[in-house]
BAVO-757410 format. One record per atom (N, C-alpha, C, O): x, y, z. Coordinates in steps of 0.02 Angstrom, whole numbers, plus 32768, in hexadecimal, padded with zeros to 4 digits. Example, Ala and Ser with C-alpha at 12.3 -4.5 7.8 and 13.67 -1.06 7.14 Angstrom:
2
82947EE48186/82677F1F8186/82947F5B8186/82C87F5A81A7/82827F908162/82AC7FCB8165/82858002818A/829E80398192/
This chain:
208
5EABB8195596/5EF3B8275597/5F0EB82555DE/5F3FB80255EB/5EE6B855561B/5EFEB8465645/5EB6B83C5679/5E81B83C565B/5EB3B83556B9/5E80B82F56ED/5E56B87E56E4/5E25B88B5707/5E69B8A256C0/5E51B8E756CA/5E35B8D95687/5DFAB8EB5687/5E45B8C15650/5E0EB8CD5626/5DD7B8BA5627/5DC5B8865642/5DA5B8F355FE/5D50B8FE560E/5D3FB8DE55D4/5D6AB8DE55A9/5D12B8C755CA/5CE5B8AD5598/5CABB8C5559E/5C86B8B755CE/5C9AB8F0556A/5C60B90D554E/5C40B90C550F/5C63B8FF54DE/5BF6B9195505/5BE0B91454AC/5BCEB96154A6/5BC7B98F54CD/5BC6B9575452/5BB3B9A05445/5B7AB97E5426/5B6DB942542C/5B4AB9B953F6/5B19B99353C4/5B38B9BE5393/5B45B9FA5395/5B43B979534E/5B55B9975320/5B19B9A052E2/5ADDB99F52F2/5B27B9A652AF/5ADBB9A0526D/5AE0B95B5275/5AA3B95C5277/5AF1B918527C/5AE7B8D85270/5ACDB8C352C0/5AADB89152CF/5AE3B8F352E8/5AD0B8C0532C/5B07B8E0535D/5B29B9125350/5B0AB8BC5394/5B3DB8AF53C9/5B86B8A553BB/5B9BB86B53B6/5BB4B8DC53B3/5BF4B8D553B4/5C1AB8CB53F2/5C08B8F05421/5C59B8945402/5C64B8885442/5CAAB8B15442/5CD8B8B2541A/5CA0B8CF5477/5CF5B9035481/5D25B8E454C5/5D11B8BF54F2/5D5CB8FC54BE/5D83B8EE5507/5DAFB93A5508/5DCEB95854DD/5DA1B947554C/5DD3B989555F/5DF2B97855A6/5DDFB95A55D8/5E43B9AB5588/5E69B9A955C5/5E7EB9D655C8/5E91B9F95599/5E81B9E85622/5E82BA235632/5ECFBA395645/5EEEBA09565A/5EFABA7A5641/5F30BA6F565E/5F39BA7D56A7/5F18BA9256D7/5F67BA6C569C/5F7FBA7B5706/5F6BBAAF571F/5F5ABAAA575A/5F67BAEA5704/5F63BB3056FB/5F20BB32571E/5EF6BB115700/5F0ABB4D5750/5EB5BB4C575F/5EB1BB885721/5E7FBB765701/5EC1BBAE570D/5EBDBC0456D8/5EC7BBE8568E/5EF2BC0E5676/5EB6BBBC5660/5ED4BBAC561C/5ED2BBDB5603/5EA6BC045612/5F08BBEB55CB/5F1EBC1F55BF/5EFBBC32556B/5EFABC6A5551/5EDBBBE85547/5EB8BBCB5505/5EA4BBA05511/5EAABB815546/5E7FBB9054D3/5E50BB4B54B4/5E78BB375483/5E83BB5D5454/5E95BAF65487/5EB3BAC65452/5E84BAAE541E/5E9DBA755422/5E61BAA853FA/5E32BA6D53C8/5E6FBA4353A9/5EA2BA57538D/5E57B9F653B8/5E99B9C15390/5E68B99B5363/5E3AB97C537F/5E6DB999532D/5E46B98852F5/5E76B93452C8/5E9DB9395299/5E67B8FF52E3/5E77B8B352C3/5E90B8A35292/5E98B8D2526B/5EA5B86D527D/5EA6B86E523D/5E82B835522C/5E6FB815525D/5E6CB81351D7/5E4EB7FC51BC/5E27B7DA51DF/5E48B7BF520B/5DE1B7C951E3/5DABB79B520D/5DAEB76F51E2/5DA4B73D5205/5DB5B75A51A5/5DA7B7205176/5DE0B6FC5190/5DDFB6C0519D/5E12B7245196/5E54B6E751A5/5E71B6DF51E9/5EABB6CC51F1/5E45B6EF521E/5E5DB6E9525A/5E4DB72C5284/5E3AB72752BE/5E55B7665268/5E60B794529B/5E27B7A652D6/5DEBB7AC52C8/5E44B7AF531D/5E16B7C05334/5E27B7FC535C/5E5AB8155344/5E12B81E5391/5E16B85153BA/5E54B82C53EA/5E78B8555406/5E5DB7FF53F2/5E8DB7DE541E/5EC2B7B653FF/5EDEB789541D/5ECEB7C953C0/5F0CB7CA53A1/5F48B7F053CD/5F3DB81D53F6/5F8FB7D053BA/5FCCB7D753E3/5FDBB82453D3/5FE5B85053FD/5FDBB8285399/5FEFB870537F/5FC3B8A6539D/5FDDB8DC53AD/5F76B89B53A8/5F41B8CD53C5/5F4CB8BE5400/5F35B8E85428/5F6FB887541F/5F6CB89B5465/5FA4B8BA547D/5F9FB8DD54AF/5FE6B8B0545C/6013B8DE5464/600FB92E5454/602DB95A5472/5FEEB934542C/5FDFB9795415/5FB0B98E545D/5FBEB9C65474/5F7AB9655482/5F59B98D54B7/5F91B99154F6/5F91B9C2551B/5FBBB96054FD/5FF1B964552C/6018B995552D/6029B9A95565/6037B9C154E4/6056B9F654E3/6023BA2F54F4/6038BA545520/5FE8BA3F54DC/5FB0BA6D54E8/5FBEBA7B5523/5FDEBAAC5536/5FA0BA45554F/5F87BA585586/5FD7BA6A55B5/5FD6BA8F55E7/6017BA48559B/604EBA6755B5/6060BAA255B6/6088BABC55DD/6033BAC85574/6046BB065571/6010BB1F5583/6004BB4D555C/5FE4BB1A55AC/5FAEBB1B55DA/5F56BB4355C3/5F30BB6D55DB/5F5ABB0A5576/5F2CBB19555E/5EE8BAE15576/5EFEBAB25597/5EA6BADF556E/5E7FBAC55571/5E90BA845523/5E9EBAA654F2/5E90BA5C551A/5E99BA1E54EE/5E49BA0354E8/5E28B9F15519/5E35BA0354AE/5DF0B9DA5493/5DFAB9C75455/5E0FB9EC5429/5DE9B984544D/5DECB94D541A/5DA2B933540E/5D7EB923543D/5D95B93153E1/5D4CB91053CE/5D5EB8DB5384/5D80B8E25351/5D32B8A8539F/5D2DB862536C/5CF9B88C5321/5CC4B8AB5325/5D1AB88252F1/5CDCB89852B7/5CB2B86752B2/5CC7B82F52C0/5C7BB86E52A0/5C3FB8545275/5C6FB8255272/5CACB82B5269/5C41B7E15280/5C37B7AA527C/5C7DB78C5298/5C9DB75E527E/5C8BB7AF52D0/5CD6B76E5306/5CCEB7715333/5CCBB7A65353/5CC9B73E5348/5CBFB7315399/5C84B73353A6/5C5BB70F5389/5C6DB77553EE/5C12B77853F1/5C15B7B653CB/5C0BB7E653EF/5C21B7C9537C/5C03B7F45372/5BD9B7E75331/5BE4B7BA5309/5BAAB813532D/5B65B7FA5306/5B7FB80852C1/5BB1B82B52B6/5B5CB7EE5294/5B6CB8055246/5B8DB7E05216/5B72B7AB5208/5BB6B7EC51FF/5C00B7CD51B0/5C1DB7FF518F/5C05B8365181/5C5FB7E4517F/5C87B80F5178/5C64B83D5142/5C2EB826512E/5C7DB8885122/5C64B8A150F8/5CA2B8C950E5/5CA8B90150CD/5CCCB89B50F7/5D08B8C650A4/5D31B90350BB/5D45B92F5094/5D3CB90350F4/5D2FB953511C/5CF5B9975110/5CFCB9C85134/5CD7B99650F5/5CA3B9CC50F0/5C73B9BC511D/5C48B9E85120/5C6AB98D5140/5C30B9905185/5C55B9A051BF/5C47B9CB51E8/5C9DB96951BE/5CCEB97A51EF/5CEFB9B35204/5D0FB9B85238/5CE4B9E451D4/5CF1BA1E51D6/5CBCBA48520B/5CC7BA665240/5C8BBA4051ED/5C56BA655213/5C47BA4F5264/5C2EBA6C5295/5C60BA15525B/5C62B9F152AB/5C8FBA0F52D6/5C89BA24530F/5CC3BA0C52A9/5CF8BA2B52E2/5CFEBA8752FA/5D1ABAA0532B/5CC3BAB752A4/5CA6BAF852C2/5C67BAE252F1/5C3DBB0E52F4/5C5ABAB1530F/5C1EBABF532D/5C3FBAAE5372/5C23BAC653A3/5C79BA86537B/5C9EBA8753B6/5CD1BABB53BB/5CE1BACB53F4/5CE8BAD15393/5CFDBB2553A1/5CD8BB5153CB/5CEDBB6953FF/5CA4BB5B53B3/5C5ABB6D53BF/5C54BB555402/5C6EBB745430/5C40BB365407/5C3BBAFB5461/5C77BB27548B/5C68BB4F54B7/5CADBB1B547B/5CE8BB2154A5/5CE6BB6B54AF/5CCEBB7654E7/5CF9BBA9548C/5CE2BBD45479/5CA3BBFD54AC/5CA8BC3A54B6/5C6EBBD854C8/5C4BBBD854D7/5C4CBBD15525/5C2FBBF7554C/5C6BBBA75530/5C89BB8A5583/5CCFBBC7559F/5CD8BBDE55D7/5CEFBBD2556E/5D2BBBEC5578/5D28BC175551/5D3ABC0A5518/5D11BC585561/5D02BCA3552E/5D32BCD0553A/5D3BBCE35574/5D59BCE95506/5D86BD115527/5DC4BCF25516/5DF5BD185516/5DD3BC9C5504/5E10BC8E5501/5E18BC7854B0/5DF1BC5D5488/5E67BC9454A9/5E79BC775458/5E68BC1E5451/5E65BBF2547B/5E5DBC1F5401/5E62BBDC53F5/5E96BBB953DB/5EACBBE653B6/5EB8BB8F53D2/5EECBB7353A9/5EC1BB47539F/5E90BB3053BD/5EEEBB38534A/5ECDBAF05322/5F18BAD05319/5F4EBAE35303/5EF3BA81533D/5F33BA55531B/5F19BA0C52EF/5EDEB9FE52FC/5F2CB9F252D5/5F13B9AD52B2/5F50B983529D/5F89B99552AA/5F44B9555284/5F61B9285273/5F45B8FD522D/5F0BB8E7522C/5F73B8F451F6/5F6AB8E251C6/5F2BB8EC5194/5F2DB907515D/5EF2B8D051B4/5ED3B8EA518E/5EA3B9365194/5E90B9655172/5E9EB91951DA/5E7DB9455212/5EB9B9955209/5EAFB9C4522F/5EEBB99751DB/5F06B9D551C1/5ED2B9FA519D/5EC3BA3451AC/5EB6B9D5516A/5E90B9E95141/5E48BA05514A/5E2BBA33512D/5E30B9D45185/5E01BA1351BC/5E14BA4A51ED/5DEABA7251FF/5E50BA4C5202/5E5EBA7C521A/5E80BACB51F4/5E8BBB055204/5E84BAA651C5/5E9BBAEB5194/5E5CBAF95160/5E66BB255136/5E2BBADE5160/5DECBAE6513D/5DD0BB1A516E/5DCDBB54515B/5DB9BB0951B0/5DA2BB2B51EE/5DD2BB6451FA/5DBBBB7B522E/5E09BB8A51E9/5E1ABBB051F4/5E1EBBDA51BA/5E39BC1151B9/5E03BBC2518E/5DF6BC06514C/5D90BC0F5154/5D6EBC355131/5D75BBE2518B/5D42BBF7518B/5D32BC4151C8/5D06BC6B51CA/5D6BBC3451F0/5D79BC4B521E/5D9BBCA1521B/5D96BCD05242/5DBEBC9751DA/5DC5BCCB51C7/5DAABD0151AE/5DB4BD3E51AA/5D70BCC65196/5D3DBCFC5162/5D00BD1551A7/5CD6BD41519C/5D02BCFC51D8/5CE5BD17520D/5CFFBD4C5248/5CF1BD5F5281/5D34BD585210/5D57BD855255/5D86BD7D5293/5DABBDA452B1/5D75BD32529B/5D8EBD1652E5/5DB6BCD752C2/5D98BCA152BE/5DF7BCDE52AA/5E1EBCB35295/5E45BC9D52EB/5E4ABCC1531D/5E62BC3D52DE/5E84BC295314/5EBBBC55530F/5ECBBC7F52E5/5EDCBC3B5354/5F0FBC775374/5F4EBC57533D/5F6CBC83531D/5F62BC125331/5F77BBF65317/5F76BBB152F8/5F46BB945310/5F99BB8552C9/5F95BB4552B4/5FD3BB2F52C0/6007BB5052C3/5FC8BAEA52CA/6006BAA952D0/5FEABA8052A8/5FB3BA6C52BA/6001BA6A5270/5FF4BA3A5239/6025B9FF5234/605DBA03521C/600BB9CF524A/603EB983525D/6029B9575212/5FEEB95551FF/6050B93E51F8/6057B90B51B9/6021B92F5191/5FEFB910517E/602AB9705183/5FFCB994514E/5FE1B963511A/5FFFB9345102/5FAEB974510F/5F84B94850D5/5F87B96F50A1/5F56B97B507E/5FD5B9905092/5FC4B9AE5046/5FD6B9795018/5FF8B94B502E/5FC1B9794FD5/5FB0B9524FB8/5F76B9174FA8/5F6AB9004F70/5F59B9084FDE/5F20B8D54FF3/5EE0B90D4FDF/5EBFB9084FAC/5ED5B940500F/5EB9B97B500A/5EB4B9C54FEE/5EE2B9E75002/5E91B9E04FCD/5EA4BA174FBC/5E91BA5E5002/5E60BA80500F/5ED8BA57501E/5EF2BA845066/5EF4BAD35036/5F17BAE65007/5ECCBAEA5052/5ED5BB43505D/5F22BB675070/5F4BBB4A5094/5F29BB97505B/5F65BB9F5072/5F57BBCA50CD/5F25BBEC50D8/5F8CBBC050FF/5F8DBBD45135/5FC9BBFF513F/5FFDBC0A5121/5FA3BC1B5189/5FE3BC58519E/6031BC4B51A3/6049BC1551B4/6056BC805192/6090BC6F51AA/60A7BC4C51CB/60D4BC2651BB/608ABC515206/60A5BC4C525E/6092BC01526B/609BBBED52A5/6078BBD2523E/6053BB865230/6087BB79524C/60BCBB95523D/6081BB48527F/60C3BAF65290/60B1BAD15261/6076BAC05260/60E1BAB9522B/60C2BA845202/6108BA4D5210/6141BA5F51FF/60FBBA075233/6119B9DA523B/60FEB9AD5213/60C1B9A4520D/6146B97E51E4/612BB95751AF/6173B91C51CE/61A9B93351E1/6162B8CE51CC/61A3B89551CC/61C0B884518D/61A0B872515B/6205B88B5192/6225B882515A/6213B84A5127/6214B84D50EA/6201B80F5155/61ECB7D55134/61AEB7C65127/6197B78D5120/6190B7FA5123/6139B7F9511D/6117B7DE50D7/6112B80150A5/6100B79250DD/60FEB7755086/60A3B77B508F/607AB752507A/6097B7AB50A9/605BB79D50C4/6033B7FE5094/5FFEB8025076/6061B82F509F/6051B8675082/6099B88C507D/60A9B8BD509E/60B8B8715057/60FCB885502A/6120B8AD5050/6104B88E507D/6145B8D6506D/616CB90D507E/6171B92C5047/6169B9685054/617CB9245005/618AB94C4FDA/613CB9664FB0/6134B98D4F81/610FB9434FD3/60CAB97E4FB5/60C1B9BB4FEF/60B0B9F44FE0/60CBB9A95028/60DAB9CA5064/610ABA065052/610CBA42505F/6126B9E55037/6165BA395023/6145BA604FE7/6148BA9D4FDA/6123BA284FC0/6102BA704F69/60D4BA8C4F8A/60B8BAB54F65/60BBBA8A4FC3/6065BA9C4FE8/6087BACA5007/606BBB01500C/60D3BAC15028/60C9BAFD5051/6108BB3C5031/6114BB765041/612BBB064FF6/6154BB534FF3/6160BB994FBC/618FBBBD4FAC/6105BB914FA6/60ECBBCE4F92/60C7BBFC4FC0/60ABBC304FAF/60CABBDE5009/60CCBBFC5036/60FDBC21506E/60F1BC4A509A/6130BC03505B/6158BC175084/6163BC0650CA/617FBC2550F7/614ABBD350C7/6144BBA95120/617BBB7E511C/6191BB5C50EE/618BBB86514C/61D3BB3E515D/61A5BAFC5170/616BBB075184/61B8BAC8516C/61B1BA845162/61E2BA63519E/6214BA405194/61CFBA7251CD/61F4BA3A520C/61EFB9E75203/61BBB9C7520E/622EB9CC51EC/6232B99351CB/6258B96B5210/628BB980522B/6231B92F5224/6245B9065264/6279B8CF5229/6261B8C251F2/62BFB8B4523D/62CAB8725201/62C8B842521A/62DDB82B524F/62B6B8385200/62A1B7E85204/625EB7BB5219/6258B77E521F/622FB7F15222/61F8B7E6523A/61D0B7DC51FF/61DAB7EC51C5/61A1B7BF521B/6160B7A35205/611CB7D351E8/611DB81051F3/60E9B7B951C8/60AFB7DA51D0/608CB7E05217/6079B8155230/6086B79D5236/607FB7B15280/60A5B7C152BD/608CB7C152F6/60FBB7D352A9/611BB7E652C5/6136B7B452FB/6150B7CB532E/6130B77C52F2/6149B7505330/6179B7535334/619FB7615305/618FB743537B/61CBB74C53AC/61DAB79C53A2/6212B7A753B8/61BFB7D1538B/61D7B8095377/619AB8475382/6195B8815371/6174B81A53A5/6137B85953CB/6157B88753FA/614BB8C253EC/6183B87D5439/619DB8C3545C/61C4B8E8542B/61D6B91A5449/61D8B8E953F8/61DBB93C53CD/61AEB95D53C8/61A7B99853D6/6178B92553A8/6148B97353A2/611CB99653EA/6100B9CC53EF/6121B96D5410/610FB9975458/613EB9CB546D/6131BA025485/618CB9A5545A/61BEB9E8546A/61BDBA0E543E/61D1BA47544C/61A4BA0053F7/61AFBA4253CC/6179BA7D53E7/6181BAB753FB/613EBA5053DD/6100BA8F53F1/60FCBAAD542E/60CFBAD4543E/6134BA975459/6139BAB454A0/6163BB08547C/6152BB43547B/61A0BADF5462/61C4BB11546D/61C0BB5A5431/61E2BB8D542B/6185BB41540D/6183BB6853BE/613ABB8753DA/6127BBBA53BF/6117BB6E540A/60DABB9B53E4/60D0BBE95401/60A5BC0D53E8/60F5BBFD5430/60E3BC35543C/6137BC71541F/6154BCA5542E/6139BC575408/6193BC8D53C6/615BBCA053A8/615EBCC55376/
């Protein structure tokens, strides 16, 4: 993303997972971001536009930003598994990060599909006591996935024109919850030309 990002592996159950972290300006980060991809069968990788905007706002709000490739993209070892391995990959880089940086909250953010691991990982998270500090859920995969329900306080950004995961399954998923639905118009599933909203949204929403 920029000259400062690190490239590192973790070991996952399949092998060598490859990560990238960025640090903020801040020498003191204040959190740990986890940005979780979307689909590996159809493209997604850790260096998707949407995950890298999501580490750009992080680290603006002067969190630590880490992205990791799932099973089987890029150099990481393995194949996809449906999210139920990807899941555990991304608690074992929780875990990792967690580990480096003790003491600081976590936020979970993802993207499309990579919603569906990040809101999986935070009901595991719950049942451990140590739930993230919060979620940002970009082109929610409700409907595609069967998504858990999440906290109140969720950023859930969905594009009006999304033919990719409906806006309107996005709204039956979330409004037996009671979450608002930040609707960009005219945008896309991958949000083109329409990525600085969601950096300005999550700037200016995540700490209300």
């Amino acid at each position: 993303m920029n000259a400062q990002t690190q490239d590192f592996f973790i070991t996952g159950e399949v092998g060598q997972l490859e990560c990238k972290l960025d640090l903020p300006s801040d020498s003191t980060p204040r959190g740990i971001a986890l940005l979780a991809h979307p689909h590996p069968l159809y493209g997604g990788t850790m260096d998707n536009k949407v995950i890298q905007t999501l580490a750009r706002a992080f680290t603006a709000l002067g969190y630590v930003s880490v992205r990791m490739n799932f099973r089987g993209v890029g150099a990481s070892a393995g194949e996809h598994d449906a999210g139920v391995g990807e899941t555990n990959d991304m608690a074992l880089l929780h875990t990792h990060m967690s580990q480096q940086y003790p003491h600081l909250p976590v936020a979970l953010a993802g993207f499309s599909f990579g919603t569906f691991v990040q809101a999986q990982l935070q009901q595991r998270l719950i049942a451990l006591h140590t739930p993230a500090e919060r979620l940002a859920l970009i082109g929610t995969a409700a409907g595609k996935w069967q998504l858990p329900e999440v906290a109140a306080d969720t950023i859930l950004i969905h594009g009006e024109e999304d033919d990719t995961i409906p806006l309107s399954d996005v709204l039956n998923w979330a409004r037996p919850q009671d979450i608002p639905v930040i609707v960009i118009p005219g945008a896309d599933h991958f949000f083109h030309r329409k990525l600085h909203h969601i950096k300005q949204l999550i700037i200016q929403l995540w700490h209300r």
